[in-house]
Each structure stands twice: as structure tokens, then as C-alpha cells.
N, C-alpha and C positions, 0 to 999 in steps of 0.2 A: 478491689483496686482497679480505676480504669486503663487497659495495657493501651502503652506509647509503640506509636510506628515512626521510624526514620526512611521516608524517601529519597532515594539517590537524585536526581533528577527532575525537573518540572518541566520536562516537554511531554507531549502527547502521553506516552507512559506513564509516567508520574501522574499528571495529574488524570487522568483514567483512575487511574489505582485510589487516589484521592477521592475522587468521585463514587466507587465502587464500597471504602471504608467509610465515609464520612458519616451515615443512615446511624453507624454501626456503635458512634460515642464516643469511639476511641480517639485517644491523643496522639493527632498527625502532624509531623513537621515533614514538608518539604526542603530540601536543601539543593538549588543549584548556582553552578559556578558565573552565570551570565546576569548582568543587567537585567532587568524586566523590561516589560516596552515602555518604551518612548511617548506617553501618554495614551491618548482612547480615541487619535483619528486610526481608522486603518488604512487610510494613507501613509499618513504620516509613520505607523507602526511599519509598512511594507516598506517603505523607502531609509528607514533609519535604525529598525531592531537590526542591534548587531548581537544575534543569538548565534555565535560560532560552536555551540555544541551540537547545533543539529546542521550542519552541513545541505541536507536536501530543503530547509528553509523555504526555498522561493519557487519549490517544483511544483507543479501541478498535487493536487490534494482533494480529495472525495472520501466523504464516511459511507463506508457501506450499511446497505440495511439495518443490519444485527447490530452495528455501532447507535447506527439514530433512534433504533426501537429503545435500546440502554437508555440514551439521555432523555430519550421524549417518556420514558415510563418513570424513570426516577431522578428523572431532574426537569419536571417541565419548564420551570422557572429561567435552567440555562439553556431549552431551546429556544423560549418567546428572545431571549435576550442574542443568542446565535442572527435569530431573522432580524431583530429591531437592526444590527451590524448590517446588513444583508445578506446574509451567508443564502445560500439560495437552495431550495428544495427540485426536486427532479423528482419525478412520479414514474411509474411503470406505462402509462401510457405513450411517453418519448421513448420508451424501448422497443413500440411496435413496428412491423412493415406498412410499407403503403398499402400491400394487400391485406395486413389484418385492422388498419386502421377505420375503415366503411363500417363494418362489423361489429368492432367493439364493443362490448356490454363487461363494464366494470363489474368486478366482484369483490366483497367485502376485502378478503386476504390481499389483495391489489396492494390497498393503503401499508402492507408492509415492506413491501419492493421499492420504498423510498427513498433516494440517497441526499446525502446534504455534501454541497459544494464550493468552496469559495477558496481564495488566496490562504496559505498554509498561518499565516501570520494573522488574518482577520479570525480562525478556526481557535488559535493559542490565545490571543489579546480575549475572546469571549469566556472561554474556557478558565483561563487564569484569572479573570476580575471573580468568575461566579465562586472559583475554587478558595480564591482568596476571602470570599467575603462568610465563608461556613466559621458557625463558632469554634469550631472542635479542629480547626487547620490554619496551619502558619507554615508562610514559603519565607526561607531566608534567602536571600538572593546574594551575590557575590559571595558564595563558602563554596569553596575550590577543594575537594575529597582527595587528599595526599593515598589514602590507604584504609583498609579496614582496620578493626581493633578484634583480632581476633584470640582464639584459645584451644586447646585441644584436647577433648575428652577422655576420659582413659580406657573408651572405645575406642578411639579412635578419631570421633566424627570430630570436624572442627566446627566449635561454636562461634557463630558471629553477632559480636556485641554491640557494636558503632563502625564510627570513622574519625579519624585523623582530617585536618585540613588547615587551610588559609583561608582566615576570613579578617578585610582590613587589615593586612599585611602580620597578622599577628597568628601564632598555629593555636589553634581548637579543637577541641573535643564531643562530638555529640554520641550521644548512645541512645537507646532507646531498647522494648522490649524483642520488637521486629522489625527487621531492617530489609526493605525494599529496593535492590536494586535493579535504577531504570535508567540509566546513563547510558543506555544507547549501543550504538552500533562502535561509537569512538570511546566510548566507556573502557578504562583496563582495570577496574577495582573486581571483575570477576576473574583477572586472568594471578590475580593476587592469590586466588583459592590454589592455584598450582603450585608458587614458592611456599605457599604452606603444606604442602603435602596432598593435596585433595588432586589427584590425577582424575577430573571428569572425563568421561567420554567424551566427544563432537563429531560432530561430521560436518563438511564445508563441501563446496564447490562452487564454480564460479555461476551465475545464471546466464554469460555467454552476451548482453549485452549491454551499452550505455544510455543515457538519459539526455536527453535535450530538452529544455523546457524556454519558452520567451513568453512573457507576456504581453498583452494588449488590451485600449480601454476604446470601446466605441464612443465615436466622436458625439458632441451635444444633438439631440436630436435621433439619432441613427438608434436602431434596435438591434437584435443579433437577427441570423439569418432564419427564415423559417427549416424548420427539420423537416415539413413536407415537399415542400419543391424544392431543395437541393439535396444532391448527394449525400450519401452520408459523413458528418465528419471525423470518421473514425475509421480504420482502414488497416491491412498490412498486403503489402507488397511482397513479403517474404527479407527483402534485404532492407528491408523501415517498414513500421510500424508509428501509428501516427494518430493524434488523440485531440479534441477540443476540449478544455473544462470550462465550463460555465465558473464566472466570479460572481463578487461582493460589489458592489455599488460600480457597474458599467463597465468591470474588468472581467478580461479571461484571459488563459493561459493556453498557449499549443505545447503540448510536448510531445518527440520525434524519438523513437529507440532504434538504435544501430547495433546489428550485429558487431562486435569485439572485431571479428575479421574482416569489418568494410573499414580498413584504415584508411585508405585517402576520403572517405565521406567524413567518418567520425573525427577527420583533424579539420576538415571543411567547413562541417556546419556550424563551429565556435564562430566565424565568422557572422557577424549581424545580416550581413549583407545576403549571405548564401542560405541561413535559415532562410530568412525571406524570403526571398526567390522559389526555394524551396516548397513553401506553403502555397504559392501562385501557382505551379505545377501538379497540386493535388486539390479537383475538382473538388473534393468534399470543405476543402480548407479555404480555396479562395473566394467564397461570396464573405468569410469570416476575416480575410486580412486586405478585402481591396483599402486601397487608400482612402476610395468614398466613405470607406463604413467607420474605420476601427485607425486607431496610432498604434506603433510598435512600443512598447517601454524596456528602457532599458540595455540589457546585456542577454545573451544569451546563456544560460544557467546551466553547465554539464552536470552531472553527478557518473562516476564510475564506482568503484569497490560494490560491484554488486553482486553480491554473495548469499546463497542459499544455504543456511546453518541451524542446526540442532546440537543444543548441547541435553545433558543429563545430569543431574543434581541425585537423583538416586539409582542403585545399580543393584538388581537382584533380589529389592524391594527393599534397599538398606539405603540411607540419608545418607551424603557427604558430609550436609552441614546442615544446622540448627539455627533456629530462626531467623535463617537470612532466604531470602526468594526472590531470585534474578526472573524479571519479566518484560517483553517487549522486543526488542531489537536485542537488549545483551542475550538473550536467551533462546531467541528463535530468529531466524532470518529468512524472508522469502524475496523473490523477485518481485519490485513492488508495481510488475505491469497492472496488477486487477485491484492494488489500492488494499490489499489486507494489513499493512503494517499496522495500521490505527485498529482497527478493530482484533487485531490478535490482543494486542495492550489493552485494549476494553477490556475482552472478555476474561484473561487472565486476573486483571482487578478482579471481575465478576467469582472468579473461581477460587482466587484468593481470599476473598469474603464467603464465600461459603465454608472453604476449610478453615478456616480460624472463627470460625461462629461453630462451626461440628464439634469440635475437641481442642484440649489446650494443652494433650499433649505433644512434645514440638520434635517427636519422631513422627507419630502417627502423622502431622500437620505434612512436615516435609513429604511422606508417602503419597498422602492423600492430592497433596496439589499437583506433585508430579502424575500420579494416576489419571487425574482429571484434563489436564493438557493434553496429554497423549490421548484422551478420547474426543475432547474439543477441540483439536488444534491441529492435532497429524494428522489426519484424514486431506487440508487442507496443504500444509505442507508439503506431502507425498507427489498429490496430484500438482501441484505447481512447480516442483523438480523435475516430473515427466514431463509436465509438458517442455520446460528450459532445455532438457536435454533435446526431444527431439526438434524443436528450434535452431540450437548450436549444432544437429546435426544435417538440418536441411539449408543453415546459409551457407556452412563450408562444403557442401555438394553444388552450390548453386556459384560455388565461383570454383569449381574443378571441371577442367575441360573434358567433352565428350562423355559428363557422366549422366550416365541413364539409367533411373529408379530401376528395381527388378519389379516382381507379380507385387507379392509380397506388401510394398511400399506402395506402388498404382493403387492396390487391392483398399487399402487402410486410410490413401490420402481420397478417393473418392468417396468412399463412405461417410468424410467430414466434410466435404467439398460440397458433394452431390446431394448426399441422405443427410445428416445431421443439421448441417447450413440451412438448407432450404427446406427440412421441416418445421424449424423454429422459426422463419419467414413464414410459413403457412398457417400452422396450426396456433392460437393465442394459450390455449388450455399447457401445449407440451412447453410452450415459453416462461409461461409461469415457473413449471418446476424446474423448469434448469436454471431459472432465475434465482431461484430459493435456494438451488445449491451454491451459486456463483455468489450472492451475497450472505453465503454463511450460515443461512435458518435452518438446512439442512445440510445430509453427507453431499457433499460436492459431486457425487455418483451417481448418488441415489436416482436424481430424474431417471437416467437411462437405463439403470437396472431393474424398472418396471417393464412389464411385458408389455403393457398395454403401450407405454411410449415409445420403447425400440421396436413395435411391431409397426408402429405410426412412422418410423424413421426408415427402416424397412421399406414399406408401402412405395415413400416418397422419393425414394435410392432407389426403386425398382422401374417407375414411371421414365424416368430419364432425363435428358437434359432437354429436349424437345419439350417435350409436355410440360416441365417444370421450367420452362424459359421465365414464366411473369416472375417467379419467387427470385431471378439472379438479381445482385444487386448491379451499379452500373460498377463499370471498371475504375477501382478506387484512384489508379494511378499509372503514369509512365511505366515500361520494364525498366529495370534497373542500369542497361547500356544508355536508355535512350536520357534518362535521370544525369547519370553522370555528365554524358554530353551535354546537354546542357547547359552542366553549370561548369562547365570548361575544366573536368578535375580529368587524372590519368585513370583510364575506367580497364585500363589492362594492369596497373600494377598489382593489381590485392590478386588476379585472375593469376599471376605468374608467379607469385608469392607461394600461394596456394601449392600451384604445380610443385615450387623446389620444394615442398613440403614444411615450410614456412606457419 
């Protein structure tokens, strides 16, 4: 008998998961509560999907590596059809210095450091036509998930069978063998596992900042900026942090993150007017937003609730619940500075097909998937919480007066500054692998816990800043006083906030 899957959700999560089962035979229904797009321009989808279950819709968006390796190995069909959109490919040779660029000599592994990049909307519109047109998959669109349909074992475990919902104003029933939930960040059908008695573990924290995103389309004619003779356009100041993404047919997207504690910026830059302005003041951004080149589109896009979360489904090597598997953003949450939310959701699909092709038993199932996250996925996790923390703790030192790092801090922030910076400026070999861990193909560590690469970082931390002057990049941007002036905001208030211990 061929087993049915119920998925929560048909954004990125979903249909990942989708993609991941589909190979496999089984009987997949999607169910989400929104319209689908507004036809097959992705204009017209970027200006009129009103997809209010994903809230970060119109922000800046990149598959990492380990994402595009997925679709290009087992769906090449939805990457030809990704580029026919224009979704846009980015290779590892845009990631060199000017100093490693003369040198170059391509290696096979190169070709996997490849990221795919376009408006979040043209990324769902490709994704959902390919998802939608598999035999073994059906997305029902406006079914609104009131609740699970659940039960309780005389273990204990609660078993989950369906969901409850509205669909066409009328309440319905879906069930299925396995139920998928991927509803997201705004999802509450996993917090339903707690009125049933299922006390999961979690852990939260906040990642300490906000999201600004605007887009822009260059004008007829105009191409984007070359990445060799200007600046680079990507950057962090310490109090912003600041990003170009390459789009889909002559569009891109800037997005700007603001420490939580630059209040008078983070209320500023919603302003059209003072993003703007803002992008003219950071060399790497403005050969990208002169007036000659590129239009502004739009509104300026914030996203907050940006929360760093683990939850756990099994405790002690014991299931809460039975055939239900929370993945994506309901289950895992990172800061989405480096772009992992989509590829966490891949590869869980990926992992999720593996444990339910291993055994059909649906304790071992539950064990097994949670085992496998925790080896795929926390590694990643961990290190993107450390770094949030030390982030949140170097912008609220940077607005407290007369404070001065001890050894300690000098000691640790030169080493990244000095030695690790400007070895992966130098060296193309030790680029690679820290590349591999930052897009997922490896532990996220791993580059630096080779001898041979920290002794190369080492070497190049030892030399100085004199001798390593070619490897600095230029000065991304303003200090943060001269920023504010600028754009006529009160660059003492967050400073004296701070002080009352605010």
C-alpha cells in the first residue's frame, strides 16, 4: 500500500520536502492557507502575490550550495526551468580577492560553491509550477489548518493523524499516513503539541538584529557594477551590516541589518528616502543604486522576530509524537544573515526521505530523524548563535561610553581581523574550505581545525598589518557618528540609553 504524506505548508519548506519525497511514489498533498501566484510573469508574481504566511516574502533570498547541489542532482529539470525564470547562478570565482583573482586556476570542486539567486517570489513561482506538475503531488491552496487531529498512545506518545481546517468557507478534514509540518516561523499547529500534553523542550534567543531589504531594477540598457573595480558590495560596520543580491530578469535587492539597539537608525531606515541615502554613503553600494544605473522599487521591506530556536521532538532517545515531523523554520530557527533557512528545509526533506525509506517503524522513524538533524544541522546552528551573541555583544559596547575591550577581546578580535580576514584574501586553496563549510558541504569548523589551514592563518596574523596591507579590503563605510550625521538622526540618543542601562 502506497503511504500518504500531509504537508503543512507550500512555501520553501514544503515544497523542499516535496521535492525530497516525490522520487520516493508516495502520496503527497500539500495544503496551504494562501492563494498561489498571480500567474507565471515574476513581475507580476513580485508585485501582486499576496503570500501573507511567509512574512520575509520580498527580502533578499540565495540558495546556498548544498541547496542547489539538491535541485541540480535530483531535479534538473526544476533547475533548467529556475534559469529559463532568470533566477541567476553565482560561481566561486565572484568570491575571490583582487589579489587571488590574476592567479586563478579553477578546480573541479569549484563547480560546487555555487549559489542560486533571485527575488524570493521568482525562487516559489519556479519551485511550485515544477512541484505542482509531479504525478504523485497535489497542493490545495486556500485550506486554512485550524488544528491537528490528534490522539494518545497508552505510552504516552501522542499520535498525529491530520488536521482540521477551512477550506471555501466550509471546515474539513485531511489526514494522511505522515504529517509534515512546515508552516513556518508564523505556524502555531506545533505549539498545539503542548495543550496536548507533549511538553517539548526549546531553546530561543533573540539574534540581536533587524532586516531591511529595498529592491532595485537597472535601468534599460545599464548592466550591474563590475565586482572588480568597485568596492566590495557587502560589508559590516559593526553597527550595519549591508548586502547586494543579485536578481531575476534586471532586478536586485540591497538588504541593511541593524543591531536591535541602534533605535534611532532602525526607526529611520523604513523611511524610502534614508535607505537611500544610506546606500550612497557605502562605497561598495553606490556604483549599484546611482540614479544613472538602477530605479528604487517600491517600499522599504523590514522583517524583526528574528529568533534563534531549537526545538526537540524526542528526549532521551524517546518520540513525543508519532508520525508527525516538524521541519524548517517551525523546528529550527537561525539568524537568516548567511541565507541557511532554505537549505536547513532542503536538507531535512533530504533526511526525512531517508528515514522513512530506512524503517516503517514510526518510533525508530521519529528517533532516527531527530538523530540525523542533530548531526546535520546543529553543528550549524551552534556556530550561528555564537556568532549572534558575540555581535549583540560588540554593538551594545560600541554605544557605551569610554568602554575599552580588555587583552582577551583585542587578543580574539585581531586574530579575525588580522589572521583569518586576510588569509582567505590571500590564499584561494584555504577559501575553498571555509567556503565549504559556510555553504553547508561541510562542519562549519572544519576548514580551521586543520593544521595545515590555522597554521596558514597563523603565518598570515604573524606577518602584520604592514606586510599584509595589499590583502585589506578598502574601508566599507562611514563610522557609525559620522553615518548618523549625515542623515540628520540623534546619534547621542541610543549612546545615553545605553548609559541608563536601557
Amino acid at each position: 500500500m502506497t503511504e500518504s504524506v500531509l504537508i503543512i505548508g507550500a512555501g520553501i519548506g514544503g515544497l523542499c520536502t516535496a521535492l525530497a519525497l516525490a522520487p520516493t511514489g508516495r502520496e503527497i498533498t500539500l495544503i496551504e492557507r494562501d492563494a498561489p501566484p498571480p500567474g507565471d510573469d515574476p513581475d507580476t508574481v513580485f508585485h501582486e502575490w499576496k503570500h501573507t504566511g511567509v512574512g520575509h516574502l520580498r527580502q533578499s533570498h540565495a540558495f546556498l550550495a548544498r541547496l542547489r547541489s539538491i535541485i541540480k542532482r535530483d531535479h534538473p529539470r526544476l533547475m533548467q526551468e529556475l534559469l529559463d525564470l532568470g533566477v541567476r547562478e553565482l560561481t566561486f570565482d565572484a568570491m575571490l580577492s583582487d589579489l587571488q583573482r590574476d592567479d586563478y586556476s579553477p578546480e573541479p570542486s569549484d563547480a560546487e560553491l555555487t549559489i542560486i539567486t533571485s527575488r524570493r517570489t521568482t525562487l516559489e513561482l519556479a519551485m511550485r509550477r515544477y512541484v505542482g506538475s509531479l504525478e504523485n503531488v497535489t497542493i490545495r491552496s486556500g485550506f486554512l489548518v485550524r488544528r491537528l487531529i490528534t490522539d494518545k498512545g497508552t505510552d504516552g506518545v501522542l499520535n498525529v493523524r491530520g488536521v482540521i481546517g477551512d477550506s471555501d468557507g466550509e471546515e474539513v478534514t485531511a489526514s494522511a499516513d505522515i504529517i509534515v509540518d512546515a508552516s513556518g516561523k508564523n505556524g502555531f499547529t506545533i505549539d498545539q503539541l503542548k495543550a496536548d500534553g507533549v511538553d517539548f523542550p526549546e531553546e530561543a534567543e533573540s539574534a540581536g538584529i533587524l532586516y531591511f531589504t529595498r529592491h532595485y531594477r537597472l535601468k534599460p540598457g545599464k548592466d550591474e557594477p563590475s565586482r572588480i573595480d568597485n568596492p566590495p558590495p557587502s560589508g559590516d560596520l559593526g553597527f550595519l551590516k549591508f548586502g547586494v543580491f543579485p536578481g531575476d530578469n534586471g532586478c536586485f535587492s540591497i538588504t541593511m541589518a541593524v543591531p536591535e539597539v541602534e533605535m534611532e537608525l532602525r526607526k529611520a531606515i523604513l523611511n524610502p528616502d534614508v535607505f537611500h541615502a544610506m546606500t550612497l554613503l557605502l562605497p561598495g553600494l553606490a556604483p549599484w543604486t546611482d540614479s544613472e544605473r538602477s530605479d528604487p522599487v517600491g517600499r522599504v521591506h523590514g522583517m524583526g522576530d528574528l529568533i534563534s530556536r531549537w526545538r526537540d521532538l524526542v528526549v532521551d532517545g524517546k518520540p513525543l509524537t508519532r508520525h508527525y515531523f516538524a521541519l524548517g523554520d517551525t523546528l529550527i530557527r537561525t539568524n537568516p544573515l548567511y541565507g541557511r533557512g532554505c537549505s536547513f528545509a532542503a536538507v531535512s526533506g533530504q533526511v526525512l526521505r531517508e528515514t522513512l525509506d530506512e524503517t516503517s517503524d514510526p518510533d525508530a522513524r521519529s528517533v532516527a530523524f531527530h538523530q540525523r538533524l542533530l548531526t546535520e544541522l546543529k553543528p550549524y546552528y551552534l556556530n550561528q548563535r555564537a556568532q549572534d551573541r558575540a555581535a549583540i555583544k560588540r554593538a551594545r559596547q560600541a554605544l557605551t561610553p569610554d568602554y575599552k575591550p580588555g587583552f582577551r577581546a583585542r587578543l580574539m578580535q585581531g586574530f579575525f581581523d588580522d589572521g583569518v580576514r586576510i588569509a582567505l584574501r590571500y590564499d584561494t586553496r584555504l577559501l575553498r574550505d571555509a567556503m565549504r563549510g559556510f555553504h553547508m558541504l561541510e562542519h562549519p569548523n572544519k576548514w580551521l581545525g586543520k593544521p595545515g589551514n590555522f597554521a596558514k592563518v597563523m603565518y598570515y596574523w604573524a606577518r602584520g598589518p604592514k606586510r599584509n596591507a595589499a590583502a585589506y579590503p578598502p574601508k566599507a563605510g562611514p563610522e557609525r557618528n559620522e553615518m548618523i550625521k549625515a542623515l540628520s538622526l540623534d546619534y547621542q540618543a541610543d549612546i545615553d540609553r545605553i548609559a541608563q542601562g536601557a
